[in-house]
C-alpha positions in Angstrom: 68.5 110.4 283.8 69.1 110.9 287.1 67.0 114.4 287.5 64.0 112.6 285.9 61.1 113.2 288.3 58.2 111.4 285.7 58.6 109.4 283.3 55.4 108.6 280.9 54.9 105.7 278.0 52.1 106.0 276.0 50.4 104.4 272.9 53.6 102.5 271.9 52.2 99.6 269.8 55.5 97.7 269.1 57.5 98.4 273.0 58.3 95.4 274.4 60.5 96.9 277.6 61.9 100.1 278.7 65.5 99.2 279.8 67.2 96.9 277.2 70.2 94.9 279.0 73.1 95.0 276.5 75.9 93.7 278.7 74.6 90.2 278.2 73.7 89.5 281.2 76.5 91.4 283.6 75.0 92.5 286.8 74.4 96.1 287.3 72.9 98.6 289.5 70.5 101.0 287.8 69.2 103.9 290.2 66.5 106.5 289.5 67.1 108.5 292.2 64.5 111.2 292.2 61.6 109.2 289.9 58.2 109.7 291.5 55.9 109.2 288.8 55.7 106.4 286.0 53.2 106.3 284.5 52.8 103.0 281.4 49.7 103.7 279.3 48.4 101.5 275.9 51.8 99.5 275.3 50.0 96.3 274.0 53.5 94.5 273.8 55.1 95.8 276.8 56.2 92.5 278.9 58.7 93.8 281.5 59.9 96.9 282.5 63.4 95.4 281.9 64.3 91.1 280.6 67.8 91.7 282.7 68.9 90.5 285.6 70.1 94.8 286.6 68.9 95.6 289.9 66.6 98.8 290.0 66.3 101.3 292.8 63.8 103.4 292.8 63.8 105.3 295.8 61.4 108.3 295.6 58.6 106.3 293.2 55.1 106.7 295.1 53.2 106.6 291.8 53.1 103.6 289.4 50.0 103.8 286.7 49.6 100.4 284.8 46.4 100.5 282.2 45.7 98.9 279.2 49.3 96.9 278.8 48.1 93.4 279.0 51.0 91.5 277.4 52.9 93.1 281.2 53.5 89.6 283.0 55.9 91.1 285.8 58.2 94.8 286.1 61.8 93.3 286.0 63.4 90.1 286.4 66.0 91.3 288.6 66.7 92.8 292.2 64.0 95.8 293.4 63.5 98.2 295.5 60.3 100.8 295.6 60.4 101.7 299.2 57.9 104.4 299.4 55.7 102.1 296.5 52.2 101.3 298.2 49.8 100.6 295.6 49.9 100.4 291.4 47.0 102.5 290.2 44.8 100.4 287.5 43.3 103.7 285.9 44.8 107.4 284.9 42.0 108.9 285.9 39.8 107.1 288.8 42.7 106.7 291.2 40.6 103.9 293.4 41.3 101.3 291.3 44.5 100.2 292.5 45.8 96.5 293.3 48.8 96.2 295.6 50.2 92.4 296.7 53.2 93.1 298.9 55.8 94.6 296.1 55.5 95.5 292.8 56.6 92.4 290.9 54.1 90.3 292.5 51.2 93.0 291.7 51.9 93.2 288.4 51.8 89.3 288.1 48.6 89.3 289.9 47.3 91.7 287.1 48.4 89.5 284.1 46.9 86.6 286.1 43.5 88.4 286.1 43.8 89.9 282.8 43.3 93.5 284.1 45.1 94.8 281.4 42.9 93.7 278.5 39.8 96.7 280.5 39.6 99.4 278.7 40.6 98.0 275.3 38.8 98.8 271.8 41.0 97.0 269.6 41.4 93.3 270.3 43.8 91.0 267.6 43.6 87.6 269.3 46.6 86.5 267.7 48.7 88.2 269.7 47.3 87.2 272.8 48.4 83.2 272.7 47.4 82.8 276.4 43.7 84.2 275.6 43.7 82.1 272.9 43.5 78.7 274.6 41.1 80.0 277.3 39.0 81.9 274.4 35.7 79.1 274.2 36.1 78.3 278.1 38.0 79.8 280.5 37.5 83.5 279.0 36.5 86.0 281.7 33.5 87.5 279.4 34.3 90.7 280.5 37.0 91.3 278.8 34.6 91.3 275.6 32.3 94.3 277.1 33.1 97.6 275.3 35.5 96.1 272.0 34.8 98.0 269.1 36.8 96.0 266.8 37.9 92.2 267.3 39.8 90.2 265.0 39.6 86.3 265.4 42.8 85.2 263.1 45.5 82.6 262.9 43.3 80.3 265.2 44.2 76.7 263.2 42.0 74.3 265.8 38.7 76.7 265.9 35.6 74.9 264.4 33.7 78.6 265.8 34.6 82.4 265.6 32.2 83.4 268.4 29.6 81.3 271.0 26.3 82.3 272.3 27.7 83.4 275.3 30.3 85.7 273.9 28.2 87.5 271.8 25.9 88.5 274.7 29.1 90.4 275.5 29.8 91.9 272.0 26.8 94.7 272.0 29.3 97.4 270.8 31.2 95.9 268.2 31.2 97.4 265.2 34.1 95.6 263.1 34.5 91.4 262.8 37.4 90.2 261.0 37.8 86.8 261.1 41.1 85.2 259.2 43.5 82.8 258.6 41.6 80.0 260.6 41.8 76.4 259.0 39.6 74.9 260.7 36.9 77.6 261.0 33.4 75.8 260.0 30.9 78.4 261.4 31.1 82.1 262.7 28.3 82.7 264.9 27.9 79.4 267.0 23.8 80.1 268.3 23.3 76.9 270.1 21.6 77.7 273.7 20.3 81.0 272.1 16.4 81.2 271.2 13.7 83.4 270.2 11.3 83.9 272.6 7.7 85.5 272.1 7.9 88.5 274.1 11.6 89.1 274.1 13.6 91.4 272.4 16.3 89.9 270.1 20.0 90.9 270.7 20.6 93.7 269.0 24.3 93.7 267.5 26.1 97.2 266.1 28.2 95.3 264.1 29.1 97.3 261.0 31.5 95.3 259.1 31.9 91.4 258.7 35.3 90.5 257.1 35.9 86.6 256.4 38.9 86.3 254.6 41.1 82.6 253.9 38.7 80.2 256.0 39.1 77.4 253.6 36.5 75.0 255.7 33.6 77.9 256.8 30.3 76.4 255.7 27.7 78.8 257.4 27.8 82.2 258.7 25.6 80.8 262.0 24.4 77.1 262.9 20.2 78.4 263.1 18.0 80.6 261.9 19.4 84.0 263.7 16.1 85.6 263.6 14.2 86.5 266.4 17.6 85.7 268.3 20.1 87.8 266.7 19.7 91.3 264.9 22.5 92.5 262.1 20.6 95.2 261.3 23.3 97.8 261.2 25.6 95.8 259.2 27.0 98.1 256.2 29.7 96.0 254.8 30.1 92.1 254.2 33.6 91.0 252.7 34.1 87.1 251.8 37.4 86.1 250.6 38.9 83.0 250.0 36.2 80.7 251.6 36.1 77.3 249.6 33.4 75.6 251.0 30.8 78.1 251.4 27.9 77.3 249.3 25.5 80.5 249.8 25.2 83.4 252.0 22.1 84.2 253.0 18.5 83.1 253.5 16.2 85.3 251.9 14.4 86.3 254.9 17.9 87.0 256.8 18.6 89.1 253.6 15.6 90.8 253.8 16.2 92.1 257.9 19.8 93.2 256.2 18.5 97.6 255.7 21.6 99.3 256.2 24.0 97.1 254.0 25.8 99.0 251.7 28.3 96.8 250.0 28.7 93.5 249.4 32.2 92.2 248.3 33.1 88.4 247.1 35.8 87.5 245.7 37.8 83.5 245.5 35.3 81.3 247.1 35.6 78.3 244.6 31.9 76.6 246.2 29.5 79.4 246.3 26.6 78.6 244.1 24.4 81.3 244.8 24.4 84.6 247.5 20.8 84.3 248.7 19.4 80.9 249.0 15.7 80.2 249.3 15.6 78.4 252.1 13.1 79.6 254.8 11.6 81.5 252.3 7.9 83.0 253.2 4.7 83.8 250.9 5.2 87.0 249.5 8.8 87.9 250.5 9.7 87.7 246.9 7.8 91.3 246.3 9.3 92.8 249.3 12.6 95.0 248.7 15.7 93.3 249.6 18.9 95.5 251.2 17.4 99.1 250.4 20.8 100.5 251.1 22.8 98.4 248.7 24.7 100.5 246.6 27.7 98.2 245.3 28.1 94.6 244.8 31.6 93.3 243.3 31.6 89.7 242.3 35.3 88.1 241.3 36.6 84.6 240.7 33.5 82.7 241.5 34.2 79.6 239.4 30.6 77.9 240.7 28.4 80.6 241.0 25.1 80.4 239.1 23.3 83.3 240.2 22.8 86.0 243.0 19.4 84.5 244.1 18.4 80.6 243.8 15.0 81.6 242.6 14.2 83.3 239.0 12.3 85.9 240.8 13.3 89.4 240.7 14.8 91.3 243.4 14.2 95.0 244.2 17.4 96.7 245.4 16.2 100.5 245.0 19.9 102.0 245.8 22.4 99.6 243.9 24.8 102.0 242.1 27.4 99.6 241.0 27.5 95.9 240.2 31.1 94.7 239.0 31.5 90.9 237.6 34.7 89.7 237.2 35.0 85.2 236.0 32.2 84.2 237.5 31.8 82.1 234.2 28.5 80.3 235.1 26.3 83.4 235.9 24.3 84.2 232.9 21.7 86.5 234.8 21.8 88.6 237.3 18.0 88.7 238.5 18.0 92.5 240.1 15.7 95.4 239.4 16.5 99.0 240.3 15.0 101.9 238.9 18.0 104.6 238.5 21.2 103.7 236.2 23.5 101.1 237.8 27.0 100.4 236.3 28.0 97.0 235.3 31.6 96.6 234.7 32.4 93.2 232.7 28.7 93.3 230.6 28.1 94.3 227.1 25.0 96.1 227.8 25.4 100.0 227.7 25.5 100.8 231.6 22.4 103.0 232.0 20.1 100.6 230.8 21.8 97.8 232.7 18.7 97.5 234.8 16.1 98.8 232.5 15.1 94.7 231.6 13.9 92.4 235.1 17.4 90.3 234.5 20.5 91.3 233.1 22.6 89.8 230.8 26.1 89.0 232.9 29.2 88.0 230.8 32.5 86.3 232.8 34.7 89.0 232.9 36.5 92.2 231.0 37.5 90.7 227.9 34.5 90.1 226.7 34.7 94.3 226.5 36.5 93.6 223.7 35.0 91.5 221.3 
């Protein structure tokens, strides 16, 4: 490689270095003699340039572009030499970002160190991030939240929250939650220090999807009453999986702020009792229509569940398509009107007339097909 005169790394998910020392150790000298240009771009696992002790010369490199690689804790762990290296340029395209701290080891420490890396990013999995993950409730720069379009909060055993007050306030363009795999998880939206004030606008969140999946301790969703406070209003999709302790879902008049949901999908959560519980309820909510989007609901392995609302009322969900039911052997109605056909896999009932009657009958699961 000795004519290479740029060398470019882009988008490589699983890289972890460039130069892999297999002598085991053995020094060596490893020269790229006419390299001006390198350019390291989106390598979320890059560490190091190179783990071995080689010592690199790079004697023509004026150009080093480091963004987006914020696993990158130093370049090598061996001898350098950049001579003509002033500066390492934080962005591909606005060249006055740059951070230079004497040599190039030392600047790309000082980057790690102030999680420069992490700018830029729209995909965040905090599992593979162990460092953020002890600073995530304190010593996070918030910053580093602004502009993530997806976050996943997983394999976080010692979290009793998913998100504080002061995080969200960071979060206004996330559109995908998934939160997993946390033992200890009680609550997802921790509210405390947030509260609605008369003449202030609520935060308005363009979360799309909400994924909780194997949070065996998750009680709540949020620790108050998000309204006023907190809008969901463009949530479309709300997955619960294996949550044990949750008892219900929603308040009725959270449920009812809830326009754009179009799926709701619960499935193993051995507690839940009910998906909207009355609590908070106002006069005359009951008539109102309740998720006017809602076209599917799927409802499997509920052992406790005794019905979708805790009251006997009936709910108007004008778009529900599909309803599927699969064991949830304590649900005997299923209080939802709709005026078109709706499809109810695991009932007897013929499935355009499903919703014909104000409740419908609900059986425990396929087999009853049969008989």
């Amino acid at each position: 490689m000795v004519q290479l005169v740029t060398m470019e790394i882009r988008a490589c998910e699983m890289l972890t270095e460039i130069v892999v020392d297999e002598q085991n150790g053995t020094p060596e000298e490893i020269e790229f003699g006419k390299l001006k240009t390198l350019r390291l771009i989106d390598l979320e696992s890059l560490t190091s340039f190179c783990f071995g002790g080689f010592t690199f010369k790079f004697p023509c490199l004026e150009v080093v572009t480091v963004e987006r690689c914020p696993n990158m804790r130093t370049f090598s762990a061996g001898v350098l030499s950049t001579p003509k290296l002033q500066c390492v340029q934080l962005r591909e395209i606005h060249f006055q970002k740059w951070l230079w701290e004497g040599d190039l080891n030392t600047t790309i420490r000082q980057l790690y160190t102030e999680m420069d890396g992490f700018n830029g990013i729209k995909k965040f999995i905090l599992s593979k991030f162990p460092h953020i993950k002890e600073k995530w409730h304190t010593q996070l720069p918030l910053k580093l939240l602004d502009g993530l379009s997806e976050l996943v909060v997983d394999n976080c055993e010692y979290f009793s929250k998913a998100l504080s007050s002061n995080q969200l306030q960071f979060l206004n363009r996330l559109e995908v939650l998934i939160v997993e795999k946390c033992s200890s998880l009680e609550e997802i939206f921790d509210l405390e220090g947030m509260n609605a004030v008369e003449g202030h606008d609520e935060l308005v969140l363009w979360l799309q999807e909400l994924h909780l999946i194997d949070l065996p301790k998750l009680r709540r969703l949020w620790n108050k009453d998000p309204r006023g406070i907190l809008d969901f209003k463009n949530l479309r999709l709300l997955k619960v999986h294996n949550c044990s302790s949750l008892g219900n879902i929603f308040t009725l008049p959270m449920a009812l702020e809830l326009v754009k949901l179009e799926c709701i999908e619960i499935k193993r959560c051995s507690s839940l009792e009910e998906i909207i519980n009355k609590e908070g309820e106002e006069e005359g909510a009951r008539d109102k229509t309740i998720f006017p989007s809602l076209h599917s609901i799927i409802l499997e392995y509920l052992p406790s569940l005794v019905s979708f609302y805790s009251r006997s009322d009936v709910l108007n969900c004008p778009s529900l398509e599909k309803i599927e039911i699969i064991d949830c052997p304590k649900m005997e109605t299923f209080s939802i009107k709709n005026s078109s056909g709706v499809i109810v896999e695991g009932s007897k009932e013929p499935c355009k007339r499903c919703f014909d009657a104000p409740t419908v009958p609900i059986f425990s699961g396929k087999d009853d097909e049969e008989n």
